[in-house]
Each structure stands twice: as C-alpha cells, then as structure tokens.
Residue frames as qw, qx, qy, qz and C-alpha x, y, z in Angstrom:
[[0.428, -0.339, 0.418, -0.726, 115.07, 100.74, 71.03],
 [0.265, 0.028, -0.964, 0.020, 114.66, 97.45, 72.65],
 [0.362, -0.565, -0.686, 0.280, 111.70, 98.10, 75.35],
 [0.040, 0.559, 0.016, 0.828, 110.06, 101.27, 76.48],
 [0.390, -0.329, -0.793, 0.334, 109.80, 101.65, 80.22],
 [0.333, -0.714, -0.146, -0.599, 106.70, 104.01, 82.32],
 [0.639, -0.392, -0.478, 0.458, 107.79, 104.65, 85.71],
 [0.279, -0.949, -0.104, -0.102, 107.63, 108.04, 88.36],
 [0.516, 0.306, -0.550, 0.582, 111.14, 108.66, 89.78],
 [0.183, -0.218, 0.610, -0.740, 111.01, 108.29, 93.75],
 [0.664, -0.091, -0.507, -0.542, 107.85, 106.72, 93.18],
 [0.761, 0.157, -0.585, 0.232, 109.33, 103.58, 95.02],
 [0.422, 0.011, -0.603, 0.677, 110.60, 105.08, 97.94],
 [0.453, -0.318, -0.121, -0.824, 107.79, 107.77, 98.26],
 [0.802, -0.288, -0.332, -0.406, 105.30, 104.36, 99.15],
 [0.786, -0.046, -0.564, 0.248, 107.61, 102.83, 101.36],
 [0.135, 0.191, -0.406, 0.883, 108.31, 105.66, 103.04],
 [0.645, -0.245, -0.124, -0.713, 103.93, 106.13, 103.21],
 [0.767, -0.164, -0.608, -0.123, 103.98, 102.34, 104.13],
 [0.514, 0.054, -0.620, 0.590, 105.98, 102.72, 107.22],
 [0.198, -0.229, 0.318, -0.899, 104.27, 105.75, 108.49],
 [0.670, -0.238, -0.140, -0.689, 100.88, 104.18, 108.26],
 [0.852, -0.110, -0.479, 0.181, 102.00, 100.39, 109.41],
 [0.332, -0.011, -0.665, 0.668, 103.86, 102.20, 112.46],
 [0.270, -0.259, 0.013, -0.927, 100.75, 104.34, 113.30],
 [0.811, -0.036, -0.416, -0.409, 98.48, 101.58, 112.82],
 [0.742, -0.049, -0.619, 0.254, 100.82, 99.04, 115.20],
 [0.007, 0.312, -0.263, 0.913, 101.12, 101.93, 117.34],
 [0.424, -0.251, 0.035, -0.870, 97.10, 101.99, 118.13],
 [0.804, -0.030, -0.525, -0.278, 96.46, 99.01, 117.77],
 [0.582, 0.082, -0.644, 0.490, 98.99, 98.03, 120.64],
 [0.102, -0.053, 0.472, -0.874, 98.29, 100.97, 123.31],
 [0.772, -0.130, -0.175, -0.598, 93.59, 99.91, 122.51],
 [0.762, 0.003, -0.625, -0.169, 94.86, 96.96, 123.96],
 [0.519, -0.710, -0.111, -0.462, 95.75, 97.86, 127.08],
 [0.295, 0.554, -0.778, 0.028, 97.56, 96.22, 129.53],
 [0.575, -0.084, -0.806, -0.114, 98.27, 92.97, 130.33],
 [0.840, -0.533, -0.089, 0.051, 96.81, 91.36, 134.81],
 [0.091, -0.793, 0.521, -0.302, 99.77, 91.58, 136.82],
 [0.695, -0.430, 0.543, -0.194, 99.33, 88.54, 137.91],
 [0.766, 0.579, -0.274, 0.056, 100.90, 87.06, 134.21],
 [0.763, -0.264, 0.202, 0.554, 104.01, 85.62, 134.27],
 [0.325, -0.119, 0.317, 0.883, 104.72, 88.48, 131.21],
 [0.116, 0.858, 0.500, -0.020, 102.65, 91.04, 131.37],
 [0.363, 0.139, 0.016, 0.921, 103.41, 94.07, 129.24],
 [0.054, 0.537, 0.308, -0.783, 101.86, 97.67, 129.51],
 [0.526, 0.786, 0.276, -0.171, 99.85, 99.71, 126.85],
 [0.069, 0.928, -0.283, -0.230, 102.73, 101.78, 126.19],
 [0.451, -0.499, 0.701, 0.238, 105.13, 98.60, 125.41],
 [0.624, -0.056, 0.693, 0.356, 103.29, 97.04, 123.55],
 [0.423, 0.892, 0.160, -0.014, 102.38, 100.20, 121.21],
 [0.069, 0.726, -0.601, -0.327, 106.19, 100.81, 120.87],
 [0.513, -0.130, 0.834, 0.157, 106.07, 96.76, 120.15],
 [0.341, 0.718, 0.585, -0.162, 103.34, 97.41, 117.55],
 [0.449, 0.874, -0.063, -0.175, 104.57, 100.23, 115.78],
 [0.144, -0.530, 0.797, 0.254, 108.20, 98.44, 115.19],
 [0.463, 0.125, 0.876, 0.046, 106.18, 95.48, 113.75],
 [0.367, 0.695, 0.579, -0.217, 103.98, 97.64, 112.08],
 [0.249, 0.863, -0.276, -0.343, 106.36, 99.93, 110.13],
 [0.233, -0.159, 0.893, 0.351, 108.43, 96.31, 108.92],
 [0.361, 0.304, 0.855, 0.217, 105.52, 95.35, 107.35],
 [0.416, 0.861, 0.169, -0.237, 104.06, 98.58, 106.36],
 [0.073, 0.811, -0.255, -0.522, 107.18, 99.11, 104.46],
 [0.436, 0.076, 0.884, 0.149, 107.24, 95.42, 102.87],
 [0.391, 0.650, 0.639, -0.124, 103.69, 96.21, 101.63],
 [0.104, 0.900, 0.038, -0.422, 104.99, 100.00, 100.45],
 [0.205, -0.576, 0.694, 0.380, 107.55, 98.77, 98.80],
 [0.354, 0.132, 0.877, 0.298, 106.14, 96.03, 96.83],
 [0.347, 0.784, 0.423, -0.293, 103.08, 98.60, 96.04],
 [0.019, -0.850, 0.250, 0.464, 105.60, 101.15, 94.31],
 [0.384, -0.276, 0.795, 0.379, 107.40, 98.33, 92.34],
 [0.455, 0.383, 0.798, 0.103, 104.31, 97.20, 90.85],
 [0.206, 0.870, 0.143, -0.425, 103.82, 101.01, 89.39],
 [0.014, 0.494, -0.688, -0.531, 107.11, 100.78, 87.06],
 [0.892, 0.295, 0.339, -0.043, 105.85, 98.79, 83.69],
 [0.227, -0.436, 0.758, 0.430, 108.46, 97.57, 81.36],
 [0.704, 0.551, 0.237, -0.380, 107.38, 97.14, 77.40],
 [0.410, -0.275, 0.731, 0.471, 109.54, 94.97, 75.27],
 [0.591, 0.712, -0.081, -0.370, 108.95, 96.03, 71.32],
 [0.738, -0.036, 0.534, 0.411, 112.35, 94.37, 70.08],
 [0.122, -0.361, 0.336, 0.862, 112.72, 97.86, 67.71],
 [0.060, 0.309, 0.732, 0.605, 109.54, 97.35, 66.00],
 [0.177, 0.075, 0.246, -0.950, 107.48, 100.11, 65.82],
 [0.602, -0.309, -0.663, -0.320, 104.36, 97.65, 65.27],
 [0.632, -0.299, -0.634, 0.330, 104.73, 96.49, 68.50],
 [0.103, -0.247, -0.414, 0.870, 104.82, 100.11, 70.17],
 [0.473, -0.200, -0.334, -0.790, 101.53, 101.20, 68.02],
 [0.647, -0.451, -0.613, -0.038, 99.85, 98.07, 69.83],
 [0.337, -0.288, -0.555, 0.704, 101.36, 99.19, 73.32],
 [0.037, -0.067, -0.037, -0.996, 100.03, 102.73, 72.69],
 [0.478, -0.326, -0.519, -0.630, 96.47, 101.67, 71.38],
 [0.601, -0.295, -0.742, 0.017, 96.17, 99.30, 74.11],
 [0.252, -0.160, -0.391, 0.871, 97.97, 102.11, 77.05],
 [0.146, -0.113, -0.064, -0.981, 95.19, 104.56, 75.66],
 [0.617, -0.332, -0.475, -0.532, 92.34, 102.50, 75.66],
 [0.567, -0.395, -0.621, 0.369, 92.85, 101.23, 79.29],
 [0.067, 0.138, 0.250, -0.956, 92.74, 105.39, 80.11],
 [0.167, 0.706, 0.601, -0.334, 89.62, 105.63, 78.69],
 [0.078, 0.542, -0.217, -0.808, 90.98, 108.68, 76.06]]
C-alpha cells in the first residue's frame, strides 16, 4: 500500500450542487433589492432582469466556490508501504479529533 486516501463519495458534487443553490438564491435577491433601473438610462433593466441576471452569475460562482470546498475534503496520505509512517498519520488524524 502506497498512500491511504479519506474521502465521502458524492461529497464533491453534493457541495457544488449546495453551492449553486445558495449562489443562485443569493444573486437572485440580491438583483430583484435592487430594484429597477430610471427610465430615462440609456440601459435600464428591471428588478426581475436583473434577479434572473444575478442568479445566473450567482449559481457560476456558487458552484466554483462548491466545488473547490468539496475537493478540499478528500485528503490523500502517502506512507510508501511503511507502516511507521501510517502509525504517525493515525496518531496525528486522532489527535487533531480530539479522541
């Protein structure tokens, strides 16, 4: 055994999937609290545009953010087949719980 890896399955897609919902929700509100634009603009949008503009901006980057959260959850532990090296991982994995 070369490496010993801790990771959720779906884990990954789960957060991205969470990222989007909350980053379109969030661009969503954020757009329509803003209201709309004078008429007398040269490009003046409505509440409702730009909360569909908002939550299309807001679910790219909520799922950027969801996605990079989820990645960071998989760890990867290279031993090189020595079971030294997994006792340390262990000692060290337990004492960061707190057990």
């Amino acid at each position: 055994m070369d490496h010993i890896e801790f990771y959720h399955p779906g884990v990954v897609w789960r957060s991205t999937l969470v990222g989007f919902g909350i980053g379109a929700a969030t661009g969503a509100l954020l757009g329509f609290v803003s209201g709309d634009d004078p008429k007398e603009d040269w490009f003046a949008l409505s509440a409702g545009e730009k909360a569909a503009g908002g939550a299309i901006l807001g679910a790219g980057v909520g799922m950027l953010v969801g996605f990079f959260i989820g990645v960071a959850g998989h760890h990867t532990f290279y031993i090189g087949g020595e079971r030294k090296k997994y006792e340390q991982m262990r000692r060290k994995t337990i004492a960061r719980l707190g057990l």
